[in-house]
mmCIF file of the N, C-alpha and C atoms, coordinates in Angstrom:
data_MODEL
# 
_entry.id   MODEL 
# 
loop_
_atom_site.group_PDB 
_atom_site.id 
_atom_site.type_symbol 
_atom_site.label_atom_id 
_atom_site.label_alt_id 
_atom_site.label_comp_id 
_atom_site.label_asym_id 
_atom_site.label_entity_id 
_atom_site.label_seq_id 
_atom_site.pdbx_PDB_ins_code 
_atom_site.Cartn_x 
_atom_site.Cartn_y 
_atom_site.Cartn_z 
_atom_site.occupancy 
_atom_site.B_iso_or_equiv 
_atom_site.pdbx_formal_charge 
_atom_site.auth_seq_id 
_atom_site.auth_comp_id 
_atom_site.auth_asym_id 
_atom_site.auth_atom_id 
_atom_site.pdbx_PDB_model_num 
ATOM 1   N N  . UNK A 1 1  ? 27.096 39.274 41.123 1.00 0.00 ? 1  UNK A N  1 
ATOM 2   C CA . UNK A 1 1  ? 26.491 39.221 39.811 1.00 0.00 ? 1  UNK A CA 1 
ATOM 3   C C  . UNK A 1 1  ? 27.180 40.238 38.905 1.00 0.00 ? 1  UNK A C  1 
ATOM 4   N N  . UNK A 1 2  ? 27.639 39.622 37.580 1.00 0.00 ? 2  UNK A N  1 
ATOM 5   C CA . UNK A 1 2  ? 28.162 40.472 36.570 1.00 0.00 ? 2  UNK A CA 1 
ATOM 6   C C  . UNK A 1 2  ? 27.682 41.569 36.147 1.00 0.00 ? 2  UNK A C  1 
ATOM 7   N N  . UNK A 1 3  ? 27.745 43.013 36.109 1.00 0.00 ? 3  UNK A N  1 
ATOM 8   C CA . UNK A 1 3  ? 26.989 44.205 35.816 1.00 0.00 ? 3  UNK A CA 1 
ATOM 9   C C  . UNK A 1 3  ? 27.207 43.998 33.971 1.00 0.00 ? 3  UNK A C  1 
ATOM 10  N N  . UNK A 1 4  ? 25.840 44.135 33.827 1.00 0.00 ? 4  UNK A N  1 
ATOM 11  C CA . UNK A 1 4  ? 25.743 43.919 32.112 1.00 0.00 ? 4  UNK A CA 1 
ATOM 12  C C  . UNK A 1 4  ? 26.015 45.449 31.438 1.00 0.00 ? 4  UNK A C  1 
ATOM 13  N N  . UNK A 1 5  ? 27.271 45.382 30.539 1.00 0.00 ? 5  UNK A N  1 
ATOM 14  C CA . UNK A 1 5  ? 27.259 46.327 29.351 1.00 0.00 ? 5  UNK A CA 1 
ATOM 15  C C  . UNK A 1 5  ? 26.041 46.709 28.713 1.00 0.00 ? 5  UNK A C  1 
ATOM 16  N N  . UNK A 1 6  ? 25.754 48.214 28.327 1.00 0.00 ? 6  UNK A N  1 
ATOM 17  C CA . UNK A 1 6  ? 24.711 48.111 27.288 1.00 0.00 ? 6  UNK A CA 1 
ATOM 18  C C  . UNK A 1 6  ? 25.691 49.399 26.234 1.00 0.00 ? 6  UNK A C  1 
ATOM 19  N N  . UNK A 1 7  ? 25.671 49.037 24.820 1.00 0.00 ? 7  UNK A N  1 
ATOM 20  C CA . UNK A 1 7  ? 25.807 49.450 23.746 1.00 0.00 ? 7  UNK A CA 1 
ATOM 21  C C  . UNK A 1 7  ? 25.185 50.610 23.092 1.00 0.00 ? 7  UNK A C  1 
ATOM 22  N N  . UNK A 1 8  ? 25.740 51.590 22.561 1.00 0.00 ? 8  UNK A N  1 
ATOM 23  C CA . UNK A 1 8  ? 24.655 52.340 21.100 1.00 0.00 ? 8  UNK A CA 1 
ATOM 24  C C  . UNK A 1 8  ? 24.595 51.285 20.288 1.00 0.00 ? 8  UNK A C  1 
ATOM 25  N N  . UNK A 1 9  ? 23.174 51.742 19.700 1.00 0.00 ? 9  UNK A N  1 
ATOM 26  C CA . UNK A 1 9  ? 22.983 50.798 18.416 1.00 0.00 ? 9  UNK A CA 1 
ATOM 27  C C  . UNK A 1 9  ? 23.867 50.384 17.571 1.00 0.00 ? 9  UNK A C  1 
ATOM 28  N N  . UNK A 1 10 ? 24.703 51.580 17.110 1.00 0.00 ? 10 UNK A N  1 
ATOM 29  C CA . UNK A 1 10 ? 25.448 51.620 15.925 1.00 0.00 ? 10 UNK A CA 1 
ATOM 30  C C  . UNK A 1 10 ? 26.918 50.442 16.448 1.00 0.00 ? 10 UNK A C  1 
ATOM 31  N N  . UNK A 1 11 ? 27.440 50.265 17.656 1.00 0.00 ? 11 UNK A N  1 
ATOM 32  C CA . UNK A 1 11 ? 28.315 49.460 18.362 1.00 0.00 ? 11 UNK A CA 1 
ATOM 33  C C  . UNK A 1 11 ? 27.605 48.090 18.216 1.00 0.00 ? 11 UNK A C  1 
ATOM 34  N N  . UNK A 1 12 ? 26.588 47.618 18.779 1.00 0.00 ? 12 UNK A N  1 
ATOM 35  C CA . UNK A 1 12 ? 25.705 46.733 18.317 1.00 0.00 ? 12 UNK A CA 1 
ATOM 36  C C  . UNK A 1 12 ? 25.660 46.008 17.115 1.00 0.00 ? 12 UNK A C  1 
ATOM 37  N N  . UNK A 1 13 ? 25.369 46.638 16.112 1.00 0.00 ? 13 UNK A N  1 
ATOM 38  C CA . UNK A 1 13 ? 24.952 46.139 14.424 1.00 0.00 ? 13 UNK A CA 1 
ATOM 39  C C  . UNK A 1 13 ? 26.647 45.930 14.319 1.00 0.00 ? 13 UNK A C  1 
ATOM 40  N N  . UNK A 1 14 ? 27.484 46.694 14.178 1.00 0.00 ? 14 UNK A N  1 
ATOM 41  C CA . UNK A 1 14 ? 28.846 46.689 14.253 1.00 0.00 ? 14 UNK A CA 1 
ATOM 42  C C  . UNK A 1 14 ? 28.925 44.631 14.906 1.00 0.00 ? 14 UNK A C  1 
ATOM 43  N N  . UNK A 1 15 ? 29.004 44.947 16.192 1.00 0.00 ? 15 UNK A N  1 
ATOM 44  C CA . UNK A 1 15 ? 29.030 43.506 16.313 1.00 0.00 ? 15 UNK A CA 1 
ATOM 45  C C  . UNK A 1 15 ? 29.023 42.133 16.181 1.00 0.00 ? 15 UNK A C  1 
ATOM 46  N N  . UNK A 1 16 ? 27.579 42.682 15.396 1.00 0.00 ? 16 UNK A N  1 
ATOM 47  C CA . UNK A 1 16 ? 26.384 41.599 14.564 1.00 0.00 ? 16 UNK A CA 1 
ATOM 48  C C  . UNK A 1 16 ? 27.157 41.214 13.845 1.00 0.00 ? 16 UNK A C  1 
ATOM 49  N N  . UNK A 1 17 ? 27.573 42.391 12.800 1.00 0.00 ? 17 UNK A N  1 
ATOM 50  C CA . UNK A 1 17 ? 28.190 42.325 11.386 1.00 0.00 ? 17 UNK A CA 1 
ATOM 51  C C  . UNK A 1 17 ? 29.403 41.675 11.243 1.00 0.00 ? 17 UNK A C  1 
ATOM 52  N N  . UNK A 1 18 ? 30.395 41.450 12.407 1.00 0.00 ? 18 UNK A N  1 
ATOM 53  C CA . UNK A 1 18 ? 31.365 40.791 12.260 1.00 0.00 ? 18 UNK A CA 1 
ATOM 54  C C  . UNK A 1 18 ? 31.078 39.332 13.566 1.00 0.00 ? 18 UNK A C  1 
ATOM 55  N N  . UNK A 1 19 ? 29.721 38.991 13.355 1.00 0.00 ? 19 UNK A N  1 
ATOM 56  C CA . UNK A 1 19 ? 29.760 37.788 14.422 1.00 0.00 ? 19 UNK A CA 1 
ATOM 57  C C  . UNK A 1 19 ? 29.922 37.745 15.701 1.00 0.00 ? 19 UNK A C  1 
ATOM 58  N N  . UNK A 1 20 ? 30.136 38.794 16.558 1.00 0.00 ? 20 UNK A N  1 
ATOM 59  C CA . UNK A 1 20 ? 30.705 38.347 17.622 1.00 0.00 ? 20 UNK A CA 1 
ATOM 60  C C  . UNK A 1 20 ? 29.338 38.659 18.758 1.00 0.00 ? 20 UNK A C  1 
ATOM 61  N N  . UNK A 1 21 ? 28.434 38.766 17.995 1.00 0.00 ? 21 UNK A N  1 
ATOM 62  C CA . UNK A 1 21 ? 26.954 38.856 18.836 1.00 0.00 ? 21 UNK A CA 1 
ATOM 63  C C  . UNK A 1 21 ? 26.002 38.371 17.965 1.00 0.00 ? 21 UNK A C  1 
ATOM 64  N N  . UNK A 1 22 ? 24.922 37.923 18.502 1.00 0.00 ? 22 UNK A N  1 
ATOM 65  C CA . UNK A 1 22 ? 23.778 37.593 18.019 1.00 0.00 ? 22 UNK A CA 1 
ATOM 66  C C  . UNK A 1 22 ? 22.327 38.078 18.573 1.00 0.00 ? 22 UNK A C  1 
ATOM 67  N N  . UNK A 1 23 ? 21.199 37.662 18.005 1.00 0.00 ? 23 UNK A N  1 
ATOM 68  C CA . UNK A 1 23 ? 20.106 39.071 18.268 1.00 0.00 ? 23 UNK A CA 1 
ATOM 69  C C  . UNK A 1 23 ? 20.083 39.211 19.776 1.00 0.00 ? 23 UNK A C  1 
ATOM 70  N N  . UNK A 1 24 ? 20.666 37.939 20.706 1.00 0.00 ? 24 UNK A N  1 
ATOM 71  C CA . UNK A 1 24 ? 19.766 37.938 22.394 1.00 0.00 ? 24 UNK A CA 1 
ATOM 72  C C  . UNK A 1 24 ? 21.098 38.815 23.035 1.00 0.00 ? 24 UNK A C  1 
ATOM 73  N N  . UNK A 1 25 ? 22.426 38.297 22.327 1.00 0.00 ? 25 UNK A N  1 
ATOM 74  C CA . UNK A 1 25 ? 23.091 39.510 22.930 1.00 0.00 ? 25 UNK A CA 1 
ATOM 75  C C  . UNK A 1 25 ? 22.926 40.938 22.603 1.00 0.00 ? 25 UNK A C  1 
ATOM 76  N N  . UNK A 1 26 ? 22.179 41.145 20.993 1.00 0.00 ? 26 UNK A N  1 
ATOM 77  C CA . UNK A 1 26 ? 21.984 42.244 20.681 1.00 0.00 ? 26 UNK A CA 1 
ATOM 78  C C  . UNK A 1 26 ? 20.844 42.842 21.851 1.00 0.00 ? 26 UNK A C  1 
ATOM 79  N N  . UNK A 1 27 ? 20.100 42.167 21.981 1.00 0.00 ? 27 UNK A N  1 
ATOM 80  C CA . UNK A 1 27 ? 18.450 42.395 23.088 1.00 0.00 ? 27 UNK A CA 1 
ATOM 81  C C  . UNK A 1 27 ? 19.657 42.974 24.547 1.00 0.00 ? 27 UNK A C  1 
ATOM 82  N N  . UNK A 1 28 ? 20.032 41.850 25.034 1.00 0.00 ? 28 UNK A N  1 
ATOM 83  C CA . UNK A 1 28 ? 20.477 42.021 26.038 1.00 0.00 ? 28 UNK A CA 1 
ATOM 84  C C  . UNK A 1 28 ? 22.151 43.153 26.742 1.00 0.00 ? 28 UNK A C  1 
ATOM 85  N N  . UNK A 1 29 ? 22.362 43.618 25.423 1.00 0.00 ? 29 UNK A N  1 
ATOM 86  C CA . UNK A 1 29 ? 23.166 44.824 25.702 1.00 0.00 ? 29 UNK A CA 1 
ATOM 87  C C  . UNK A 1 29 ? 22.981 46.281 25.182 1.00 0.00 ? 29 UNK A C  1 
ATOM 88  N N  . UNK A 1 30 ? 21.271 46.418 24.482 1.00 0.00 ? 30 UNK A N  1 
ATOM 89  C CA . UNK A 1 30 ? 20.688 47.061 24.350 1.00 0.00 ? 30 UNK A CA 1 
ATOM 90  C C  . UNK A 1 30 ? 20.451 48.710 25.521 1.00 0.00 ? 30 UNK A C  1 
ATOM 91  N N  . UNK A 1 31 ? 19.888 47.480 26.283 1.00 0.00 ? 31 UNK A N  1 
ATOM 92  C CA . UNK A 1 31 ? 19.205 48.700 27.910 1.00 0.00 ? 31 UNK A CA 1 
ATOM 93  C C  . UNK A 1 31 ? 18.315 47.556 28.787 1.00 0.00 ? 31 UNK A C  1 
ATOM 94  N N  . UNK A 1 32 ? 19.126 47.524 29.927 1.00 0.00 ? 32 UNK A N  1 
ATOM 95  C CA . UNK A 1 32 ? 17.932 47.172 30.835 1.00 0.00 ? 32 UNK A CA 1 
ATOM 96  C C  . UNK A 1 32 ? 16.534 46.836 30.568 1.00 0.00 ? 32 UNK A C  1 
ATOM 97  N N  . UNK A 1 33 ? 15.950 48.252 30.010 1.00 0.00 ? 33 UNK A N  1 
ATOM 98  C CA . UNK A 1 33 ? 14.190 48.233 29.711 1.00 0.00 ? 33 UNK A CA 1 
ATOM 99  C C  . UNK A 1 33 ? 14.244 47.067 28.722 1.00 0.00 ? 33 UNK A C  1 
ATOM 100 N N  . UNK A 1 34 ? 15.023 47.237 28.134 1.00 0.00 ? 34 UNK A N  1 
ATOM 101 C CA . UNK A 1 34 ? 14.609 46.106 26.918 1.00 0.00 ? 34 UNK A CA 1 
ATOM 102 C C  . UNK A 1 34 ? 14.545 44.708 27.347 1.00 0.00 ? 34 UNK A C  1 
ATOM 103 N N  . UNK A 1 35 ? 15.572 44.691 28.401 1.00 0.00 ? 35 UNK A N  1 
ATOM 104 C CA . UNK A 1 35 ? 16.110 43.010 28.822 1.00 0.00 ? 35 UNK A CA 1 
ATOM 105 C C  . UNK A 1 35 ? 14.399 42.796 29.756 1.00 0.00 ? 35 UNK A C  1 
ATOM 106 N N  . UNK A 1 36 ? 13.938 43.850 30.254 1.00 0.00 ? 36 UNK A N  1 
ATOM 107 C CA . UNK A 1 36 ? 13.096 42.902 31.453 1.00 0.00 ? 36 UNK A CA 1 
ATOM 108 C C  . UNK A 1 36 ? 11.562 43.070 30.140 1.00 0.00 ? 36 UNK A C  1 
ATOM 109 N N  . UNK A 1 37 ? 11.645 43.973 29.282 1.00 0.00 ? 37 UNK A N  1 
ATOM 110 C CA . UNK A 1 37 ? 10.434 43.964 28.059 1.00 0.00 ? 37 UNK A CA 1 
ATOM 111 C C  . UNK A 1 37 ? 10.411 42.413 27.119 1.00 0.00 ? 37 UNK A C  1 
ATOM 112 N N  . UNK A 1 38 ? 12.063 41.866 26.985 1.00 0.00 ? 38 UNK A N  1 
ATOM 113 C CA . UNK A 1 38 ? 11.878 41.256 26.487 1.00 0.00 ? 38 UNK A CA 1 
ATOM 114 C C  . UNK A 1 38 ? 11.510 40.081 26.897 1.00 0.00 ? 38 UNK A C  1 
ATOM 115 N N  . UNK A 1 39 ? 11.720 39.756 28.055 1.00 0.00 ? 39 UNK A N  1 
ATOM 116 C CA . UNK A 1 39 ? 11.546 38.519 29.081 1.00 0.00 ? 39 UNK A CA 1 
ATOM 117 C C  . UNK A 1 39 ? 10.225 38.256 29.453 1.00 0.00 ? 39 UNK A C  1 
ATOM 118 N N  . UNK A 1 40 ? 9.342  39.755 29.375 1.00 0.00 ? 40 UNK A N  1 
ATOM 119 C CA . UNK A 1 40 ? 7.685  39.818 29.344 1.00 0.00 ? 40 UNK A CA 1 
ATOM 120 C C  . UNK A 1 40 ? 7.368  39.267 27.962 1.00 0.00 ? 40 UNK A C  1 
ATOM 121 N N  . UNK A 1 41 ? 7.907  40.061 26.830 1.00 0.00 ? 41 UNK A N  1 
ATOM 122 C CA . UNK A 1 41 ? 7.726  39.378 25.411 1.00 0.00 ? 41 UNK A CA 1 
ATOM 123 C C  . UNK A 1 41 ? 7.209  38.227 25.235 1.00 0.00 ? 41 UNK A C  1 
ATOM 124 N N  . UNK A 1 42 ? 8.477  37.406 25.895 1.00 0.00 ? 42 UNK A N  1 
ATOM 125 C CA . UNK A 1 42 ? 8.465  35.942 25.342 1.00 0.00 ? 42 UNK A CA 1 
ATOM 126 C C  . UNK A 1 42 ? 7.365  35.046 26.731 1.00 0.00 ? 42 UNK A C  1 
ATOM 127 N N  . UNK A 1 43 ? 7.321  35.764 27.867 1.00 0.00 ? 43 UNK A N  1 
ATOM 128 C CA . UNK A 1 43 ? 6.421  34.828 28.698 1.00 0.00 ? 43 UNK A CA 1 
ATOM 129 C C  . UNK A 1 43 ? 4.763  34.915 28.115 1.00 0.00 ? 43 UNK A C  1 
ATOM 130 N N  . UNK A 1 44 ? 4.312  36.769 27.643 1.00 0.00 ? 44 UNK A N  1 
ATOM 131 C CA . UNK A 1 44 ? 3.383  36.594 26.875 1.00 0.00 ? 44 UNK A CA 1 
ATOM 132 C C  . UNK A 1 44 ? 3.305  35.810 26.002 1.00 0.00 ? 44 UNK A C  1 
ATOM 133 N N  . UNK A 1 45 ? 4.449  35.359 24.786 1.00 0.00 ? 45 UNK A N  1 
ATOM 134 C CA . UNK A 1 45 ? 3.827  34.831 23.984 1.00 0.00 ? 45 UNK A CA 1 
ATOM 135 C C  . UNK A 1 45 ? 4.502  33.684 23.644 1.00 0.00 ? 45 UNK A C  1 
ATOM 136 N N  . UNK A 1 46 ? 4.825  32.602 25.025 1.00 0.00 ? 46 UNK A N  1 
ATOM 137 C CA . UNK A 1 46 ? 4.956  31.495 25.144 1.00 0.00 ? 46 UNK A CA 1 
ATOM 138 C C  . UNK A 1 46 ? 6.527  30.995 24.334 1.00 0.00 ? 46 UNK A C  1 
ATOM 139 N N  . UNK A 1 47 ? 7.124  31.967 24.264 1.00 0.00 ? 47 UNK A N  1 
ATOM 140 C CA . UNK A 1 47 ? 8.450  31.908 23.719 1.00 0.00 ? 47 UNK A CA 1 
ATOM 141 C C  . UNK A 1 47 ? 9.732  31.762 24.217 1.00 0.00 ? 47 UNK A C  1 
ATOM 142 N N  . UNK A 1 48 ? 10.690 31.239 23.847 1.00 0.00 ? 48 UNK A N  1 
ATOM 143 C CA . UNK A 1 48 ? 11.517 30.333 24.944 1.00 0.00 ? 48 UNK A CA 1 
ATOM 144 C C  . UNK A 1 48 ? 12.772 31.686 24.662 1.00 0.00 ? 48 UNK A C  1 
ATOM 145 N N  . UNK A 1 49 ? 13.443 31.708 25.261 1.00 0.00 ? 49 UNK A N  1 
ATOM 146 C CA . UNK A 1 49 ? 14.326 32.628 25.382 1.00 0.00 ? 49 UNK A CA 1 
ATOM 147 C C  . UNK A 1 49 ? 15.799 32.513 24.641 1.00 0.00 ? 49 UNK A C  1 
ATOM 148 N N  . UNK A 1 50 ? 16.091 33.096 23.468 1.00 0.00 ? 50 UNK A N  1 
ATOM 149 C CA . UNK A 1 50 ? 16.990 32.327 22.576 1.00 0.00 ? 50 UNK A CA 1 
ATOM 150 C C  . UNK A 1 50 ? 17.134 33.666 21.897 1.00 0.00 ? 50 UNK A C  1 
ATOM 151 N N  . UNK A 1 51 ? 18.263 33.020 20.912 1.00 0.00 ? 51 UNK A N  1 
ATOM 152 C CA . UNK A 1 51 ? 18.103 34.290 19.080 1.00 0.00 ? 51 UNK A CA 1 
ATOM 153 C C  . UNK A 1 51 ? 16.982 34.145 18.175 1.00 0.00 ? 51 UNK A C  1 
ATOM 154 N N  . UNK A 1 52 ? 16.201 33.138 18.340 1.00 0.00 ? 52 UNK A N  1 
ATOM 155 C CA . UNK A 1 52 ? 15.201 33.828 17.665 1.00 0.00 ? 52 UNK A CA 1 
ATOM 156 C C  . UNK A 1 52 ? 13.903 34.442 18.059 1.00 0.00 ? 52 UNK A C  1 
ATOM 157 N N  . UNK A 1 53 ? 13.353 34.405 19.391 1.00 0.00 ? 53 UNK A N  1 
ATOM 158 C CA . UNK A 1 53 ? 12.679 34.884 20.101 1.00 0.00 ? 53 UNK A CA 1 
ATOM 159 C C  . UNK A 1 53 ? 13.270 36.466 20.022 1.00 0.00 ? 53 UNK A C  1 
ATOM 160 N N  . UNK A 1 54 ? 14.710 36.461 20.292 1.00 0.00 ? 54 UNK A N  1 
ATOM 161 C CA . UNK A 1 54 ? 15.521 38.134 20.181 1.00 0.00 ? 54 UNK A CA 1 
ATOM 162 C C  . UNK A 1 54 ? 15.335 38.529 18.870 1.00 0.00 ? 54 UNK A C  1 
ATOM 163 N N  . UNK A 1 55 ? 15.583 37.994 18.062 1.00 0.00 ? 55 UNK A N  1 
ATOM 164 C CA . UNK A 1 55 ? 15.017 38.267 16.401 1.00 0.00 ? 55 UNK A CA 1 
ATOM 165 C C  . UNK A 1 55 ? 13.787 38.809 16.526 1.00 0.00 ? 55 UNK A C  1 
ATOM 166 N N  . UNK A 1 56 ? 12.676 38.123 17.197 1.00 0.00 ? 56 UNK A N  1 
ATOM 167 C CA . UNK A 1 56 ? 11.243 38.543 16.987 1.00 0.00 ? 56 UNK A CA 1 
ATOM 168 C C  . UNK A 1 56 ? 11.038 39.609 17.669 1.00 0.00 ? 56 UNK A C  1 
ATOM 169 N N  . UNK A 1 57 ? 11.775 39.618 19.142 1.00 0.00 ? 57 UNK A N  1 
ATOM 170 C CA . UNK A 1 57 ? 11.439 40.968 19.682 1.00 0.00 ? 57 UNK A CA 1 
ATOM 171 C C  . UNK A 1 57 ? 11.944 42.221 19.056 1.00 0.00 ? 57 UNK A C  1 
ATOM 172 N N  . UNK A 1 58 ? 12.959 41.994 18.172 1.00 0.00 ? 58 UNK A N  1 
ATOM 173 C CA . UNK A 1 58 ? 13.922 43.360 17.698 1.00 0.00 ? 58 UNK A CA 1 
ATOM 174 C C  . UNK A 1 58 ? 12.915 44.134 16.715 1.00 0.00 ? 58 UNK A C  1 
ATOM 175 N N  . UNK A 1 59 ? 12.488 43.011 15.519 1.00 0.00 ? 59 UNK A N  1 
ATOM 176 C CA . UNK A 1 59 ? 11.181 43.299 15.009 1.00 0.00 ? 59 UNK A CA 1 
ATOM 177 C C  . UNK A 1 59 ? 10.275 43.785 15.483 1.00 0.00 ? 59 UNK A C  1 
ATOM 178 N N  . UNK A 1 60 ? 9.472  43.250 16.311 1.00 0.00 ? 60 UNK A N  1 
ATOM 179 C CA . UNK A 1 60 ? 8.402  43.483 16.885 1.00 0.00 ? 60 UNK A CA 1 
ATOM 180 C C  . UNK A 1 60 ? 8.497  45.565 17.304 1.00 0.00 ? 60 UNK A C  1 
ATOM 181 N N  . UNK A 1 61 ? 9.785  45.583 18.231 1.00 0.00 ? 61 UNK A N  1 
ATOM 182 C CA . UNK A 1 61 ? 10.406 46.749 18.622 1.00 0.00 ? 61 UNK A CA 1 
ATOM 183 C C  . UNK A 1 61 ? 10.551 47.755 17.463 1.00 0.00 ? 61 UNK A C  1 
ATOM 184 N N  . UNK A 1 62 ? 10.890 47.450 16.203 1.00 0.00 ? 62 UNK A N  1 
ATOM 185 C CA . UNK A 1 62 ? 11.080 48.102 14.993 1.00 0.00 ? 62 UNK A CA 1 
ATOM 186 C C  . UNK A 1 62 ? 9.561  48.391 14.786 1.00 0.00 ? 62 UNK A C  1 
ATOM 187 N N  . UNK A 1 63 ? 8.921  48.030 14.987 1.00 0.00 ? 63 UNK A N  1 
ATOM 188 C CA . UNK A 1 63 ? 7.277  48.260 14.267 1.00 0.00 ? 63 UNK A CA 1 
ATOM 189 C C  . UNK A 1 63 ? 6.709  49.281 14.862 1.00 0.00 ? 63 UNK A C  1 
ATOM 190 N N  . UNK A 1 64 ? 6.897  49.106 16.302 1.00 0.00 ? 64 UNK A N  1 
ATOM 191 C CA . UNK A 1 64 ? 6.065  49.978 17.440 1.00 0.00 ? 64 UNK A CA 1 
ATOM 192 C C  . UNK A 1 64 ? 6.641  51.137 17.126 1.00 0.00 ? 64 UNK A C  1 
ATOM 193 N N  . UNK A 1 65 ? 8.357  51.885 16.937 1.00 0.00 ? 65 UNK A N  1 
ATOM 194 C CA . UNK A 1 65 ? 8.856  52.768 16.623 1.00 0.00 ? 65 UNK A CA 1 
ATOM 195 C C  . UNK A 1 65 ? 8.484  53.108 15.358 1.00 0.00 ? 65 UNK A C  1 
ATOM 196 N N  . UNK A 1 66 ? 8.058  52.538 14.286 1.00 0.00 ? 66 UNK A N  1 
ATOM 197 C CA . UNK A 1 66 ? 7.648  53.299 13.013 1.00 0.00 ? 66 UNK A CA 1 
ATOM 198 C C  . UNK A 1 66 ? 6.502  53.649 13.258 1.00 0.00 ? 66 UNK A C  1 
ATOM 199 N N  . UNK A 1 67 ? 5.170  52.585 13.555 1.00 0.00 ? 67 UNK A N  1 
ATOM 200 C CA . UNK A 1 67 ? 4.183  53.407 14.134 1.00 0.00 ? 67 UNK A CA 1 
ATOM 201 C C  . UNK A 1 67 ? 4.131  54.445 14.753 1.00 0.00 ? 67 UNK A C  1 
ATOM 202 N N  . UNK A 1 68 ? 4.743  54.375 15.624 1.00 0.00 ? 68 UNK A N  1 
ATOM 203 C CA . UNK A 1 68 ? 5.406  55.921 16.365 1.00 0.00 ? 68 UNK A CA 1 
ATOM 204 C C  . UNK A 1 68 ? 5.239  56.860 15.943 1.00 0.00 ? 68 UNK A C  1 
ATOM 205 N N  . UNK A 1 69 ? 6.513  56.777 14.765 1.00 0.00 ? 69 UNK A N  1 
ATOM 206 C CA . UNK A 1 69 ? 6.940  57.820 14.204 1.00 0.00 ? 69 UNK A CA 1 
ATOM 207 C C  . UNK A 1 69 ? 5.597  57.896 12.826 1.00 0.00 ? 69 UNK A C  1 
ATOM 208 N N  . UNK A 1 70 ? 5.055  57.312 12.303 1.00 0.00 ? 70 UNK A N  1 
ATOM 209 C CA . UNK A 1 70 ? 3.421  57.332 11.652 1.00 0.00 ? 70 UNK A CA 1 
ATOM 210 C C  . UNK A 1 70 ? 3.039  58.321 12.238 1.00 0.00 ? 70 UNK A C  1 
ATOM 211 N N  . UNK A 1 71 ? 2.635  57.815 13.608 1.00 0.00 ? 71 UNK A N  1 
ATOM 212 C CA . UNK A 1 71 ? 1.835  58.798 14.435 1.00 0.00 ? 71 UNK A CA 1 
ATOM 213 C C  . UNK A 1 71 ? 2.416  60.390 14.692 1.00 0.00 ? 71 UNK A C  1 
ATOM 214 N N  . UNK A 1 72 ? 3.594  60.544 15.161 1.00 0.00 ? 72 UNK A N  1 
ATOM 215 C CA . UNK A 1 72 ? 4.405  61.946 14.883 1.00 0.00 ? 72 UNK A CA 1 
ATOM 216 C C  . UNK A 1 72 ? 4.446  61.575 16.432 1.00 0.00 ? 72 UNK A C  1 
ATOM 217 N N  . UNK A 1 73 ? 4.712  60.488 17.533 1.00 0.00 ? 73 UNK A N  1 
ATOM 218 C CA . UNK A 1 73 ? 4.946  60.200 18.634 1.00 0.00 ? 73 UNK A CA 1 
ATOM 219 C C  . UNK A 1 73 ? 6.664  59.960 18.797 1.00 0.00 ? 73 UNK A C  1 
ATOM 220 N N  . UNK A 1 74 ? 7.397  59.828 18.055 1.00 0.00 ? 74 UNK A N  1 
ATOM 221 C CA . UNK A 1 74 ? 8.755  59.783 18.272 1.00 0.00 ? 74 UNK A CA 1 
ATOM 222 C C  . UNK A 1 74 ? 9.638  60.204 17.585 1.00 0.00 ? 74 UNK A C  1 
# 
């Protein structure tokens, strides 16, 4: 089995920005935690595993971190 790359963010968006990834590769070269969070994501909420399910989780992920940081937790 292929050992998966994971990225800094900033390598990531970089990516995005010139096409050569999209959100599930963005999800999935993120971190580990994210790949098996996101796979819970979408079985909770009946979501098929794609770019836009990775779209929703990236969001979703963006929210919990501002709350966070609301709270003075991150």
């Amino acid at each position: 089995m292929a050992q998966s790359r994971y990225y800094p963010e900033e390598v990531l968006i970089e990516k995005m920005e010139r096409g050569e990834y999209g959100w599930l590769d963005y999800v999935n070269h993120f971190s580990p935690e994210w790949q098996d969070e996101y796979t819970r994501y979408c079985k909770e909420n009946n979501l098929m595993i794609g770019n836009d399910s990775a779209a929703e989780f990236v969001h979703y992920k963006d929210g919990q971190l501002e709350a966070a940081m609301e709270a003075g937790d991150a």
